[in-house]
N, C-alpha and C positions, 0 to 999 in steps of 0.2 A: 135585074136592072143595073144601068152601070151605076145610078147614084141610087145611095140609100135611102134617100128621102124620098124617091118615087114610091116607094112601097108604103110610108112612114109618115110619110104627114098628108094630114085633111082636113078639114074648115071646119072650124069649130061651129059654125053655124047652121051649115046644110049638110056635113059631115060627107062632101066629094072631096076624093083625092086631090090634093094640086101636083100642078106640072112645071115643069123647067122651061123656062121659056127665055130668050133671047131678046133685050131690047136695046134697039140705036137710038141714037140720039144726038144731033150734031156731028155724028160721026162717031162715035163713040158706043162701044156696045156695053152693055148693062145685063147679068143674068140674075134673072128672079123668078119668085114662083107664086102661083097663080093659083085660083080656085077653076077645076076644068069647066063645073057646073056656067062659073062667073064668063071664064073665056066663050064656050060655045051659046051661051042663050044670053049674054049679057044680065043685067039687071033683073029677067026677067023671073028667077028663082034665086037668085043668092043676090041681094042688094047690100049686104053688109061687110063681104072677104073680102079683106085687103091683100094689096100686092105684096111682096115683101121681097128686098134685096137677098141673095144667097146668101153673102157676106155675113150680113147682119142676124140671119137665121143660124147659122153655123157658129159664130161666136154666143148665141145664146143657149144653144145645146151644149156645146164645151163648157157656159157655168155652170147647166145644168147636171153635167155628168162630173163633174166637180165637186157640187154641193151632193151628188148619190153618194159620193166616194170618201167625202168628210164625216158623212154622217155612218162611217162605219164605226170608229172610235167610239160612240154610244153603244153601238150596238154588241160591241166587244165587253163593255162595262156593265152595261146589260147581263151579260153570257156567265160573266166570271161571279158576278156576287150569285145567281143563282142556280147555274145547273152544277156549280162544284160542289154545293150543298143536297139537291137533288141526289145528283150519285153517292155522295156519303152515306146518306142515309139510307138509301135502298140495302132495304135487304139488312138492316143490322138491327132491328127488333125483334123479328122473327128469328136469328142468329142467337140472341141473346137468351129468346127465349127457351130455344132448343136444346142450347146452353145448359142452361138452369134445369130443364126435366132431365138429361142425363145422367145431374148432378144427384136428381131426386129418385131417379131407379135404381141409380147406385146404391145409395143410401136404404131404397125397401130393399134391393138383394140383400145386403146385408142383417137388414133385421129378418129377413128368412133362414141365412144360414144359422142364426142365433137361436131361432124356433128350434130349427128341425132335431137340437139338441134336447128340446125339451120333450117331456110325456106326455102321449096325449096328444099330439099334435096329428092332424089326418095328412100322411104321408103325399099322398094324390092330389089331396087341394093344394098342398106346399108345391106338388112339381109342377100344377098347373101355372101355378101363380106365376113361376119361376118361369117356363115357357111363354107367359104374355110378357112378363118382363123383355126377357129375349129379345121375344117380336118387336116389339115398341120401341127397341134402345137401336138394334140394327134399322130400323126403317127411318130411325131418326138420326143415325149416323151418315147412310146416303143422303140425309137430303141436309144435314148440316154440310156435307163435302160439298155438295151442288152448291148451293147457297156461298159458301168461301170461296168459290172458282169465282161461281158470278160478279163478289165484292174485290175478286183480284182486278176479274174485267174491267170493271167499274174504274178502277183506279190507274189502270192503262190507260181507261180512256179520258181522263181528266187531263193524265199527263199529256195525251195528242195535243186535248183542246186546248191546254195552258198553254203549249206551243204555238199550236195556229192564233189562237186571241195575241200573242206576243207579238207575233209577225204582224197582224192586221194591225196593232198599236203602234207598231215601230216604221212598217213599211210609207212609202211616202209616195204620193201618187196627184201628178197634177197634169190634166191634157193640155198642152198648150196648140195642137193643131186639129182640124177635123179628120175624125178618121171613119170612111166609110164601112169598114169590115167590125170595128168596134161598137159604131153605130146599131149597125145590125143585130149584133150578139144583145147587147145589152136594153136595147128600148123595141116595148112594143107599140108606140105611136106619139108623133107630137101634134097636139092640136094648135090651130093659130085662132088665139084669141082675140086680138086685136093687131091693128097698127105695131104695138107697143110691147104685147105679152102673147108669149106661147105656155103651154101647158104640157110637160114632158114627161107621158107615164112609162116609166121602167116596165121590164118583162118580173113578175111578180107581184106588181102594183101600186108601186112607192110612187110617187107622181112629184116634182117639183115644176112648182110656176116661175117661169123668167122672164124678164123685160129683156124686148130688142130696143134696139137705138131706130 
């Protein structure tokens, strides 16, 4: 459609689409939009949708994609106090404590080589010991490597997002025209609630309610 709002807006009451419509008057043409339900049976299903000038329609969606776009600054403050904490923490208790048992195989290898000096000791059990050892210390070395890669990632991706959360904090954004292509991307319906108030839910489903004139 050439305008957005043909796809976009519908009565909050009877939920038909409204249409663009043309009106004279004195000579004078006036464009607004209209419940289809109200235009083709009259009163007959929709007794409550009002008309409503384009003008006044279109400066109510530009507060309302105003007030979407303000309300990112929250959502930025939102982001920072806690997924920097999420990713810190990932992954660095099981790190530590992987850590620590390396520390402590270390440690039994050595009180085996201290054995094997002594008499008496059954050679076979010492080498088995020493082979679980082994096993345990290498299977815990790949997955201590994996685990530090992961927490490198981790920390890459904080620095992205301290980025992006800067930009949305700093960037400044206010529509002052209607824009049909903008429209589109970003809303998936406005309801007309009254005379006075439309209801304009985002594509995601953030909804802000605005007064027309």
């Amino acid at each position: 459609s050439k305008y957005a709002l043909t796809e976009l807006l519908i009565c909050g009451h009877c939920g038909t689409p409204y249409r663009r419509t043309t009106w004279a008057a004195r000579g004078k043409k006036q464009i607004v939009w209209r419940c289809i339900s109200r235009l083709e049976h009259g009163k007959k299903y929709c007794p409550d949708s009002p008309t409503i000038k384009e003008e006044n329609l279109h400066q109510g969606i530009i507060k309302a994609i105003n007030n979407y776009y303000s309300c990112r600054n929250d959502i930025a403050r939102i982001l920072k106090a806690n997924i920097g904490t999420v990713l810190e923490c990932q992954g660095q208790e099981e790190i530590i404590a992987a850590e620590n048992r390396l520390k402590e195989i270390d440690r039994a290898r050595n009180e085996l080589v201290g054995l094997i000096a002594t008499s008496g000791c059954d050679e076979d059990k010492l080498d088995s010991e020493f082979e679980k050892l082994y096993e345990e210390e290498q299977s815990l070395s790949e997955r201590l490597a994996m685990l530090k890669s992961k927490n490198q990632t981790s920390a890459e991706t904080q620095a992205k997002l301290d980025k992006i959360i800067d930009m949305i904090e700093h960037e400044k954004f206010e529509l002052e025209t209607f824009d049909n292509v903008l429209v589109r991307k970003l809303i998936e319906c406005v309801k007309v609630l009254s005379k006075t108030e439309i209801l304009v839910i985002f594509k995601g489903g953030y909804e802000v309610r605005t007064e027309i004139e």
